[in-house]
C-alpha positions as CSV (number, residue, x, y, z in Angstrom):
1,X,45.9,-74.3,-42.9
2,X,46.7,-76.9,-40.2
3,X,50.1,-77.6,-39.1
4,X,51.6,-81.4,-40.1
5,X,50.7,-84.1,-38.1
6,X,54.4,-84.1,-36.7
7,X,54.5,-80.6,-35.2
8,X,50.9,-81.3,-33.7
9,X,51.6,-84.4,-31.6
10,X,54.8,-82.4,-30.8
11,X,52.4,-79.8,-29.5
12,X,50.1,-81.9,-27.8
13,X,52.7,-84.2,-26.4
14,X,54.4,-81.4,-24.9
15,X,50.7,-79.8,-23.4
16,X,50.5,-83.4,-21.7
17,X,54.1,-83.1,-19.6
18,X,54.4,-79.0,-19.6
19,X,54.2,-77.0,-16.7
20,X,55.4,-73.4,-15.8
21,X,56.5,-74.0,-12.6
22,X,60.5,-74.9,-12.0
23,X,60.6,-77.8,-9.5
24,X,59.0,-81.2,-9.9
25,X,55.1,-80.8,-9.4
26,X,53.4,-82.4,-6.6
27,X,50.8,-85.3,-7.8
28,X,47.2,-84.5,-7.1
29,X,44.3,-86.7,-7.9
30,X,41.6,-84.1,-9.0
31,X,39.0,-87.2,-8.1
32,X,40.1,-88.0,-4.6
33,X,41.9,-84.4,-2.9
34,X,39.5,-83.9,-0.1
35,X,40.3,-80.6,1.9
36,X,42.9,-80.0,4.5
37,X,42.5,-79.4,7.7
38,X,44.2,-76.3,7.2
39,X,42.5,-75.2,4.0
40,X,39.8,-71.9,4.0
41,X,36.2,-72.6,4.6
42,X,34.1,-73.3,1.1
43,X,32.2,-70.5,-0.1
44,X,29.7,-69.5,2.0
45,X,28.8,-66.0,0.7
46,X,29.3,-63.7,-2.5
47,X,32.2,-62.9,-3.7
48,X,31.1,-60.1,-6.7
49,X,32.5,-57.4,-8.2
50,X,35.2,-57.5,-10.6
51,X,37.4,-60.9,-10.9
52,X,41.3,-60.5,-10.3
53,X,42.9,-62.0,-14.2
54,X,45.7,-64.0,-13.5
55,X,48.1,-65.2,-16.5
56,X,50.3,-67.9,-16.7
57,X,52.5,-69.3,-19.3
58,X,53.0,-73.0,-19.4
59,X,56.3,-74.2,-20.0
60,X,57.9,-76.3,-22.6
61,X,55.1,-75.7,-25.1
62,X,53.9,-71.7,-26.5
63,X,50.5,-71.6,-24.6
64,X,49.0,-69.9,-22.1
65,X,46.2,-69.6,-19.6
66,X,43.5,-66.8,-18.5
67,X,42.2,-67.4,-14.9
68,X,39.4,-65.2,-13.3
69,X,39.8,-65.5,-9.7
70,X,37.2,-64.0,-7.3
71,X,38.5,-61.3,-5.4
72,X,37.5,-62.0,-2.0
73,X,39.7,-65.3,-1.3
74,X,41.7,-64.5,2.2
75,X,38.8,-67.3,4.0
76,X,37.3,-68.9,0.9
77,X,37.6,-71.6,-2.1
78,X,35.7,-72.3,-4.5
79,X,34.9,-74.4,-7.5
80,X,37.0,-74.2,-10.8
81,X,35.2,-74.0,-14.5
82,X,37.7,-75.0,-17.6
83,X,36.2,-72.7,-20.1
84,X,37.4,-73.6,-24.2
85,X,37.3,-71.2,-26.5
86,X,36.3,-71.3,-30.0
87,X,38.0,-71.7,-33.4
88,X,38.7,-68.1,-33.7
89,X,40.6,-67.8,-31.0
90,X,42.8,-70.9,-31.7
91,X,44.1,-69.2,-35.1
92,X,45.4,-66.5,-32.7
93,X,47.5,-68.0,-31.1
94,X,48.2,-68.7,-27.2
95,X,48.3,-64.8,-25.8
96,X,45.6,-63.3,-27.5
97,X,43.2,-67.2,-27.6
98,X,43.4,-67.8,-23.7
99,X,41.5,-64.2,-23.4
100,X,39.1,-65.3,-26.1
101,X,36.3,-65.8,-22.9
102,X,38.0,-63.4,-20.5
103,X,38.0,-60.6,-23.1
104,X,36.3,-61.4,-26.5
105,X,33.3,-63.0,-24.7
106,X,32.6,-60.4,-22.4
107,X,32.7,-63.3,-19.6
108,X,34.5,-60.5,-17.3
109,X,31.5,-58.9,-17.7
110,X,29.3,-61.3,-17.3
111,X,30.8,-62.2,-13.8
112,X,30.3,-58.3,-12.8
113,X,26.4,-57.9,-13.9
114,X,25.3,-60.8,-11.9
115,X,26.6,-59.7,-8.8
116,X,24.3,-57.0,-9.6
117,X,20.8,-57.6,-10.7
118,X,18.3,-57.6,-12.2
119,X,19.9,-58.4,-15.8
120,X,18.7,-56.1,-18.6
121,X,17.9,-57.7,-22.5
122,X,21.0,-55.0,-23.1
123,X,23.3,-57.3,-21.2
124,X,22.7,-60.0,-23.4
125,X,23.3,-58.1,-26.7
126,X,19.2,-58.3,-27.3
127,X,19.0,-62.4,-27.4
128,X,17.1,-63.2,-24.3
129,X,13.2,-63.4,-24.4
130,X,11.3,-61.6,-21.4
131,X,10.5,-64.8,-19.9
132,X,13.5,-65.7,-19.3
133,X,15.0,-62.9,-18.3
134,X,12.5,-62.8,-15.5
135,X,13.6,-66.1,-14.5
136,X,17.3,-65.7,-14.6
137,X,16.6,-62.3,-12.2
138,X,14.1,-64.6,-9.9
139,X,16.8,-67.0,-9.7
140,X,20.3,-64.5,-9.3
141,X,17.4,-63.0,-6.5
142,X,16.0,-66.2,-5.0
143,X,20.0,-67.9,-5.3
144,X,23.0,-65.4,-5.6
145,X,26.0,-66.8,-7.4
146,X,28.9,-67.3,-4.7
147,X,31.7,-67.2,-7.0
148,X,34.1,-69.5,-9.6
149,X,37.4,-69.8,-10.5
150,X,37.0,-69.7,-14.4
151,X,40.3,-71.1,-15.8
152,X,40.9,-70.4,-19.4
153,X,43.5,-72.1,-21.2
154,X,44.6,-71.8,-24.4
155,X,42.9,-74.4,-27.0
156,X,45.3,-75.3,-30.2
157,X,43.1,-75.6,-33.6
158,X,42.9,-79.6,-32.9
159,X,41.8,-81.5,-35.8
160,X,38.5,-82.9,-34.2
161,X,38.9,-86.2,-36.0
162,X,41.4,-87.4,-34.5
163,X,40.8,-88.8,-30.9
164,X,44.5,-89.1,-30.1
165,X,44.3,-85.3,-30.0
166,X,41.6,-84.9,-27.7
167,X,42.8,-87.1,-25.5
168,X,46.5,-85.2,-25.2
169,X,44.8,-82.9,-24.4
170,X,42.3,-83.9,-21.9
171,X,45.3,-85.0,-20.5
172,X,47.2,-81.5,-20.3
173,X,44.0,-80.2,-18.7
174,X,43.7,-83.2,-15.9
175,X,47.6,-83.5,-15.1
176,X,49.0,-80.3,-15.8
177,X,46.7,-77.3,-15.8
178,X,44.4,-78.1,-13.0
179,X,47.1,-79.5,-10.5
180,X,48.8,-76.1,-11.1
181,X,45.2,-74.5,-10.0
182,X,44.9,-76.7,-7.0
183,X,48.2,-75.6,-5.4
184,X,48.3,-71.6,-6.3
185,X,44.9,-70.8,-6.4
186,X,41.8,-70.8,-3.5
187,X,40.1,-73.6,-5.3
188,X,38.3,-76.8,-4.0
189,X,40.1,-79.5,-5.7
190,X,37.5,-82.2,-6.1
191,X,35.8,-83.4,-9.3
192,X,32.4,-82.5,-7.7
193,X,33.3,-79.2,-8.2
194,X,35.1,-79.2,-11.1
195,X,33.5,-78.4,-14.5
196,X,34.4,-78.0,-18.2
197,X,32.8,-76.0,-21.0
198,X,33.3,-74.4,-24.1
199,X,31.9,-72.9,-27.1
200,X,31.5,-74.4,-31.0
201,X,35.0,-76.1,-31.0
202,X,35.5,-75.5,-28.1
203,X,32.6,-77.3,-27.1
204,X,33.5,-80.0,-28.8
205,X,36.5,-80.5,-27.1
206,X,34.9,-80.2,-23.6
207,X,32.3,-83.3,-24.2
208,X,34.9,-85.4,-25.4
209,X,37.6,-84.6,-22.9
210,X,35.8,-84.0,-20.1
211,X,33.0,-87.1,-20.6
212,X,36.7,-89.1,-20.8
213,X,38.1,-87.9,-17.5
214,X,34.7,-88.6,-15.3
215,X,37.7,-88.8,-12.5
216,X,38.5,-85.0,-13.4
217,X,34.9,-83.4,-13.6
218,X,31.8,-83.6,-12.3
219,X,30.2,-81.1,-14.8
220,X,30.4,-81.4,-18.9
221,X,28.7,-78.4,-20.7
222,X,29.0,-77.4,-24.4
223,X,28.0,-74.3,-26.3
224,X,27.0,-74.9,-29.4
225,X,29.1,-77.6,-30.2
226,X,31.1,-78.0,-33.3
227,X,30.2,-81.7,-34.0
228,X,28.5,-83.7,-36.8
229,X,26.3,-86.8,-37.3
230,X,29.1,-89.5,-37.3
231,X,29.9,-88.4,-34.0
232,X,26.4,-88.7,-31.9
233,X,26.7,-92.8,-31.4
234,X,30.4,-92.1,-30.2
235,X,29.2,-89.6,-27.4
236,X,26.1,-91.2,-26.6
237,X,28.9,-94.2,-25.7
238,X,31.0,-91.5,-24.2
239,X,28.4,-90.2,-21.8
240,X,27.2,-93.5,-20.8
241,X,30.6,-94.8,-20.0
242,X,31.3,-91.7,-18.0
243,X,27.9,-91.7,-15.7
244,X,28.8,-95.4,-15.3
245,X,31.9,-94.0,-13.6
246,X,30.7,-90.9,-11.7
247,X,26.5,-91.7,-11.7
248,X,26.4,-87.6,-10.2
249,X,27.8,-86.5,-13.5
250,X,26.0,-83.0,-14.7
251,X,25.8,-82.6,-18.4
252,X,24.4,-79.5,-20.0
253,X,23.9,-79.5,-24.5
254,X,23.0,-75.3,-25.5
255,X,22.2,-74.2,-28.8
256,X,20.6,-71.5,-30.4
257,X,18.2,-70.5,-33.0
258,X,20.7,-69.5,-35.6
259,X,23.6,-72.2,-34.7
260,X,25.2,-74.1,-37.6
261,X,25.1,-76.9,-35.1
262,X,21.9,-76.4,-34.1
263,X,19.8,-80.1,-35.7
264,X,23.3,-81.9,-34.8
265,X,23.2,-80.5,-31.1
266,X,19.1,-81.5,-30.8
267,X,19.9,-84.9,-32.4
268,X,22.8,-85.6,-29.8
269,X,19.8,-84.3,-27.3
270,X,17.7,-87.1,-28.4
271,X,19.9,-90.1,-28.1
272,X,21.1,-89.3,-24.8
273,X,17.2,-88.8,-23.6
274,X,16.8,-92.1,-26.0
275,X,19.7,-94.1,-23.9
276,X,18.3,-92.8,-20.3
277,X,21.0,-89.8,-19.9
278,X,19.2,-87.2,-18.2
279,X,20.7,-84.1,-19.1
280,X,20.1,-79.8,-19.5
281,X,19.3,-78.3,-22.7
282,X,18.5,-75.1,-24.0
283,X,17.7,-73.6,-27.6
284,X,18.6,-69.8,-26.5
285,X,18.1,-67.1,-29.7
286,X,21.3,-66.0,-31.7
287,X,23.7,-66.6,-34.0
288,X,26.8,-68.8,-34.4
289,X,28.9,-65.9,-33.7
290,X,30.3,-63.6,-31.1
291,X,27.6,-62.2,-30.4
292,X,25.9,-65.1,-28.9
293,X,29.4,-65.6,-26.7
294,X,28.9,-62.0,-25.2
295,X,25.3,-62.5,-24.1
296,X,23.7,-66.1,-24.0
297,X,26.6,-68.3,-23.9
298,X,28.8,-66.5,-21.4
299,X,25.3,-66.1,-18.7
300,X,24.4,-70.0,-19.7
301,X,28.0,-71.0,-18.6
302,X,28.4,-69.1,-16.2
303,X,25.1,-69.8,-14.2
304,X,24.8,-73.5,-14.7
305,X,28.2,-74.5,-13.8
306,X,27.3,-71.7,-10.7
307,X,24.3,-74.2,-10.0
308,X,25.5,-77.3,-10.4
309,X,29.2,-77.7,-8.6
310,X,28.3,-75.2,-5.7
């Protein structure tokens, strides 16, 4: 059962104006930071093998956040994915939810196998036709993945109807949560190479904050989203303010053959074809379950946003 509407704009108040860290944090504009002269080189060659999981607590509110960090970071930085979890993970709370992708998902790895193909149909739990397989390995061969930091914070069980919510939190992500990542960690902190994602409600969270922060990310993906009819026209509004904003803006819709969401996701498809928003989409096989997270959805992600904010 959900908590009172009290206690959850406490929560989400406090996710807007938390942060770990002591001292007053410094202000940076996600949209604007262009690197230092100081700052290490962008990524300019692999960095595989297993990622280094760093965990932080957030201060003034109970939640938490999973990063994967690419070991090889002495010289290099390197574009940062927001990865949401999904309901599941939000009813267990902030310790064990942020590892719902690190850990549940499989996306550590994920990370590891690509570094190291060709990809087998065993790597994504039997839901991946031969055809594209042999793509994926033509492309990891033709194009090796140079690296993300994947930050994974913990997503609350947000009651989807209410805007004021996603927007809190949207706002925790752009002003709390990713400064944090642009000081501490080797990242390049520009929207162009910044993206958000996430998985059935998790999903839904990342198109609607992350298509309302255009100033934040340059990249808005969504795993089976958990989104219904009513809301189409307001995304389709969404996405077109957005790319009026940041014209560059990737967007990426996924479902699969056995998604709950699946005639919602293709009708969301549609109108944004139907209103001129070019867009990626892909109908992969698998169900609306974990499964699909540990093979599909976690080499979807993890590829396109490895793609499209290099």
């Amino acid at each position: 059962m959900k908590a009172g509407v009290g206690r959850r704009e406490l929560l989400l108040y406090a996710l807007a104006t938390a942060c770990s860290r002591p001292e007053k944090p410094k202000q940076v504009n996600l949209a604007f930071a262009e690197p230092s002269a100081s700052a290490p080189p962008l990524a300019s060659s692999r960095a595989c093998g297993a990622p280094e999981l760093v965990q932080w607590s957030l201060e003034g509110v109970s939640t938490r956040a999973a990063i994967l960090v690419p070991r090889e970071t002495k010289a290099t930085r390197f574009p940062v994915l927001v990865a949401l979890h999904g309901h599941g993970e939000a009813v267990k709370g902030p310790e064990r939810g942020a590892l719902g992708w690190p850990n549940d998902y499989a996306l550590n790895r994920a990370i590891e196998r690509v570094c190291s193909p060709p990809l087998s149909t065993e790597d994504f739990e039997g839901l991946v036709t031969p055809e594209h397989l042999s793509e994926i390995n033509r492309q990891l061969a033709t194009q090796p993945p140079s690296g993300l930091i994947v930050v994974c914070p913990y997503l609350p069980d947000l009651d989807l109807r209410r805007d004021s919510e996603i927007a809190g939190y949207g706002r925790f992500l752009a002003e709390t949560l990713l400064p944090r990542v642009a000081r501490e960690l080797p990242a390049i902190a520009t929207a162009e190479s910044t993206g958000i994602d996430g998985v059935s409600l998790g999903g839904a969270v990342a198109l609607r904050a992350g298509l309302g922060l255009p100033a934040t990310f340059g990249a808005v993906g969504a795993l089976q989203p958990a989104i219904d009819d009513a809301k189409v026209a307001d995304l389709v509004e969404l996405a077109r303010a957005a790319r009026s904003k940041r014209s560059g803006l990737r967007l990426r819709l996924t479902t699969s053959a056995e998604d709950y969401y699946r005639k919602v996701t293709h009708a969301l498809s549609d109108a944004w074809r139907g209103a001129g928003l070019a867009h990626d989409f892909a109908e992969l096989p698998g169900p609306h379950d974990y499964v699909f997270n540990r093979g599909p959805g976690a080499y979807e992600m993890l590829l396109w946003h490895e793609r499209v904010l290099r």
